[in-house]
N, C-alpha and C positions, 0 to 999 in steps of 0.2 A: 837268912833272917831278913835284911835287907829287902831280898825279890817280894819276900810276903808283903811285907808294910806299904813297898809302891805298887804294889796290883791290891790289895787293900783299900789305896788313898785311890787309886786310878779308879777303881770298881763305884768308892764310894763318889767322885768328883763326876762321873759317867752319870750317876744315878740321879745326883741335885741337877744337873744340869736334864737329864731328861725331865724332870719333875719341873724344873720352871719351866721348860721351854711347853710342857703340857699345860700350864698352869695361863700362859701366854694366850697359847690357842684356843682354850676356854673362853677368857676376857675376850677375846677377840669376836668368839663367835655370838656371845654373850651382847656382844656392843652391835654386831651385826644385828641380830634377830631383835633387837629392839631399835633399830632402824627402820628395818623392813614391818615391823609392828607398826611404825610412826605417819611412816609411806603408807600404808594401809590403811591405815584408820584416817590419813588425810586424802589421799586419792581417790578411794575409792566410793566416799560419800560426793566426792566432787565428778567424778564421773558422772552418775547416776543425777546428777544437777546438771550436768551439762547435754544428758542424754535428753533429758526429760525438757528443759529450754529448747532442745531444737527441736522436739517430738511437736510442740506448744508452738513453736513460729509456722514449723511446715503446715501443722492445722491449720493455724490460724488466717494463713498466706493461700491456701484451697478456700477458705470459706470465704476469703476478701479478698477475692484476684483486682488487680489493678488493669486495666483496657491496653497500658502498655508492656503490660508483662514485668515491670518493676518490682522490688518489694513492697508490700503497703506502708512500711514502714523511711522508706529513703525515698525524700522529695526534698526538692527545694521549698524556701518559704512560699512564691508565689505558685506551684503548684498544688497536685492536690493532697490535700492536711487529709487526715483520717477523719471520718465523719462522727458524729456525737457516737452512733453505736457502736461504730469500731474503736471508738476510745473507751469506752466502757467495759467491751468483749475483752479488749486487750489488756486493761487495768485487772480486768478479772484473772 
Protein backbone atom coordinates (compact mmCIF):
# COMPACT_ATOMS: atom_id res chain seq x y z
CA UNK A 1 0.00 0.00 0.00
CA UNK A 2 2.86 2.27 0.81
CA UNK A 3 4.58 1.58 -3.02
CA UNK A 4 1.00 2.83 -4.40
CA UNK A 5 0.72 6.19 -2.52
CA UNK A 6 4.66 7.23 -3.39
CA UNK A 7 4.33 6.25 -7.23
CA UNK A 8 0.84 8.15 -6.73
CA UNK A 9 2.70 11.44 -5.10
CA UNK A 10 5.71 10.73 -7.53
CA UNK A 11 3.34 10.36 -10.77
CA UNK A 12 1.46 13.20 -9.38
CA UNK A 13 4.86 15.80 -8.32
CA UNK A 14 6.23 14.42 -12.21
CA UNK A 15 2.96 15.99 -13.61
CA UNK A 16 2.93 19.78 -11.79
CA UNK A 17 6.26 19.94 -12.38
CA UNK A 18 5.93 19.18 -16.06
CA UNK A 19 2.99 21.51 -16.16
CA UNK A 20 4.90 24.60 -14.79
CA UNK A 21 7.88 24.02 -16.41
CA UNK A 22 5.30 24.10 -19.82
CA UNK A 23 3.70 26.97 -18.44
CA UNK A 24 7.36 28.69 -18.06
CA UNK A 25 8.18 28.07 -21.73
CA UNK A 26 4.95 29.67 -22.83
CA UNK A 27 5.63 32.91 -20.78
CA UNK A 28 8.81 32.82 -22.16
CA UNK A 29 7.94 32.48 -25.70
CA UNK A 30 5.10 34.67 -25.30
CA UNK A 31 7.66 37.52 -23.84
CA UNK A 32 9.85 36.56 -26.80
CA UNK A 33 7.38 37.24 -29.81
CA UNK A 34 6.47 40.37 -28.31
CA UNK A 35 9.91 41.46 -28.42
CA UNK A 36 10.53 40.52 -31.78
CA UNK A 37 6.81 42.23 -32.53
CA UNK A 38 8.61 45.59 -30.94
CA UNK A 39 11.98 45.12 -32.89
CA UNK A 40 9.68 45.02 -35.88
CA UNK A 41 7.51 47.38 -35.82
CA UNK A 42 10.50 49.73 -34.65
CA UNK A 43 13.30 48.58 -37.12
CA UNK A 44 11.74 48.06 -39.82
CA UNK A 45 9.89 51.57 -40.48
CA UNK A 46 13.43 52.89 -39.54
CA UNK A 47 15.04 50.89 -42.14
CA UNK A 48 13.04 51.85 -45.04
CA UNK A 49 13.99 55.81 -43.64
CA UNK A 50 17.24 55.04 -43.76
CA UNK A 51 17.06 53.50 -47.22
CA UNK A 52 15.09 56.06 -48.64
CA UNK A 53 17.68 59.14 -46.98
CA UNK A 54 20.51 57.51 -48.74
CA UNK A 55 18.40 56.71 -52.06
CA UNK A 56 17.75 61.01 -51.54
CA UNK A 57 21.54 62.06 -50.80
CA UNK A 58 22.97 59.60 -53.74
CA UNK A 59 20.29 61.69 -56.11
CA UNK A 60 20.72 64.54 -54.95
CA UNK A 61 24.92 64.16 -54.87
CA UNK A 62 24.43 63.05 -59.14
CA UNK A 63 22.33 66.03 -59.74
CA UNK A 64 24.86 68.61 -57.77
CA UNK A 65 28.27 66.95 -58.30
CA UNK A 66 30.87 69.33 -56.71
CA UNK A 67 34.26 70.05 -59.18
CA UNK A 68 36.16 68.40 -56.49
CA UNK A 69 34.42 65.33 -56.07
CA UNK A 70 33.32 66.29 -52.38
CA UNK A 71 29.90 65.90 -51.01
CA UNK A 72 27.68 68.89 -51.68
CA UNK A 73 26.89 68.87 -48.44
CA UNK A 74 30.57 68.90 -46.49
CA UNK A 75 32.52 72.20 -46.96
CA UNK A 76 34.11 74.39 -44.74
CA UNK A 77 32.64 77.81 -44.12
CA UNK A 78 34.93 79.55 -46.53
CA UNK A 79 34.35 77.14 -49.21
CA UNK A 80 31.62 76.59 -51.37
CA UNK A 81 27.94 76.86 -49.29
CA UNK A 82 25.27 75.23 -51.60
CA UNK A 83 23.71 77.61 -53.89
CA UNK A 84 20.11 79.23 -53.38
CA UNK A 85 18.75 76.22 -55.58
CA UNK A 86 20.46 73.61 -54.08
CA UNK A 87 19.30 74.73 -50.88
CA UNK A 88 15.94 74.68 -51.93
CA UNK A 89 16.17 71.12 -53.97
CA UNK A 90 17.59 69.83 -50.91
CA UNK A 91 15.02 71.39 -48.18
CA UNK A 92 12.77 69.81 -50.63
Amino acid sequence: MGAAIITVVLAFVGYLVTYLNGLRLTQRQERLARVNRQLSELYGPLLALIEINSRMYTAFSERYPRPDGRSPLQHAPDEMPLTEEELVEWQL
